[in-house]
N, C-alpha and C positions, 0 to 999 in steps of 0.2 A: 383483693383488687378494689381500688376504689370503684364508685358510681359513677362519679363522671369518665374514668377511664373506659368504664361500660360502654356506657352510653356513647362515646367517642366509636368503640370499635363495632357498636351496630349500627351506626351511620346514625344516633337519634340526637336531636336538641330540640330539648323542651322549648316548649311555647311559652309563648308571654301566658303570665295569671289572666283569665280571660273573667272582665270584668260580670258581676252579679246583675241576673236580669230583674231580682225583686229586693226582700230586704233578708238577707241574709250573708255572711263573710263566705270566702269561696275554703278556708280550711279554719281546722281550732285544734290547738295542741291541748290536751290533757295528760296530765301522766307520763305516762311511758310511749303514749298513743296522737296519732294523729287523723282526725276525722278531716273527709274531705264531703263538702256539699254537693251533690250532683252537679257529674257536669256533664255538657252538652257536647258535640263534637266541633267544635268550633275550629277553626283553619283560619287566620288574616282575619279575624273578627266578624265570621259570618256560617250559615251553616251550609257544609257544603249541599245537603239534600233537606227536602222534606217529606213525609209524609208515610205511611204505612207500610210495614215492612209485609212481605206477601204482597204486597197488591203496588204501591209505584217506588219502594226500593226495595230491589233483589238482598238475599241473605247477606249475597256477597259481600255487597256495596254494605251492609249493615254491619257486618263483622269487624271490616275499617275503621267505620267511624267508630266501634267502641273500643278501638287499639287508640283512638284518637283520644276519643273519651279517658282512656287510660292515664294517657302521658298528660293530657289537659289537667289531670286529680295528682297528679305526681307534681307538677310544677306549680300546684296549689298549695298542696303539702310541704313542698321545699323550701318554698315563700315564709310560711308561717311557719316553718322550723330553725329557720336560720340558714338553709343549704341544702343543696340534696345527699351533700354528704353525712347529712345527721338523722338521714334515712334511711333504718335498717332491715327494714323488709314490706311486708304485706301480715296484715290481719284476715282481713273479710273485703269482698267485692260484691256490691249491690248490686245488681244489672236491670235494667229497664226498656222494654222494647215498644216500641207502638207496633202493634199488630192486625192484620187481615184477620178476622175471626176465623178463617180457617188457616194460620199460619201456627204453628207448633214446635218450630227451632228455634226456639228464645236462646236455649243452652250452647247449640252453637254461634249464635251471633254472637253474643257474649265471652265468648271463648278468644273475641278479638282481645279483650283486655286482660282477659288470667293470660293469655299465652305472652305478649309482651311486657308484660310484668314477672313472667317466667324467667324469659329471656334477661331482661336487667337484672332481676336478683339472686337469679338460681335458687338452690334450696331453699332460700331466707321469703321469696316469691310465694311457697306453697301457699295457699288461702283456703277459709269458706267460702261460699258462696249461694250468692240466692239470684235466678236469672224466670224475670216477671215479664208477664205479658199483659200489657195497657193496653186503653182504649186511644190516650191520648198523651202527650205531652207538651214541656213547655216549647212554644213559638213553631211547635209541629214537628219536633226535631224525632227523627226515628228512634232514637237511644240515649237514651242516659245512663252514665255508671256513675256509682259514691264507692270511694276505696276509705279502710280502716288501715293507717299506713303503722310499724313497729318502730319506736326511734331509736337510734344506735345505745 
């Protein structure tokens, strides 16, 4: 099954490439591989929340945004590959949390982005992963993920 057929029947379309807040490109193809820069949870060009997960965004609301985060690093990736059909799975999921120092579900916030990257690619989906807990990030944003995407 193709991706975009995926993507059609879980109700998803990708976001616009959400442009770079400093000096780096939002993906880079090497190889077989495609890196995606962190990205942000961006929604219409803005972020829906900010601030520290534990303490004024609940897990919940943090687990979305890194689904968000997800498909924002997918339509980064598909950009600099030529389509998202020339994207053939998942490598590694970076995950980055801003957190309450007594907050310790990084792994399930995160879980927003491995699970909908599940979903699109099934088996091809499976990944690493590393799920950090900051002090802060950029423009206050609760989460960040960088995905290592496979190309077809």
């Amino acid at each position: 099954m193709s991706i975009t057929t995926r993507l059609a029947e879980l109700g998803i379309e990708l976001p616009e490439v959400a442009a770079p807040v400093a000096a780096y490109v939002p993906a880079v193809v090497h190889g077989e591989l495609v890196y995606t820069s962190g990205q942000l949870p961006f929604a219409s060009g803005s972020l829906p929340a900010t601030g520290k997960v534990g303490a004024e965004v609940t897990a919940e609301d943090a687990k979305g945004y890194a689904r968000t985060c997800a498909l924002n690093a997918l339509a980064a990736a598909a950009s600099a590959a030529g389509g998202v059909e020339k994207i053939g799975g998942v490598m590694r999921v970076g995950g980055f949390v801003a957190s309450d120092p007594s907050f310790t579900g990084q792994p399930g916030v995160i879980n927003g982005a491995s699970e909908v990257l599940g979903e699109i690619f099934g088996d091809a989906g499976q990944h690493a992963r590393a799920a950090v807990g900051v002090t802060v990030l950029p423009l206050d944003s609760p989460v960040e993920v960088e995905v290592t995407f496979v190309l077809v």
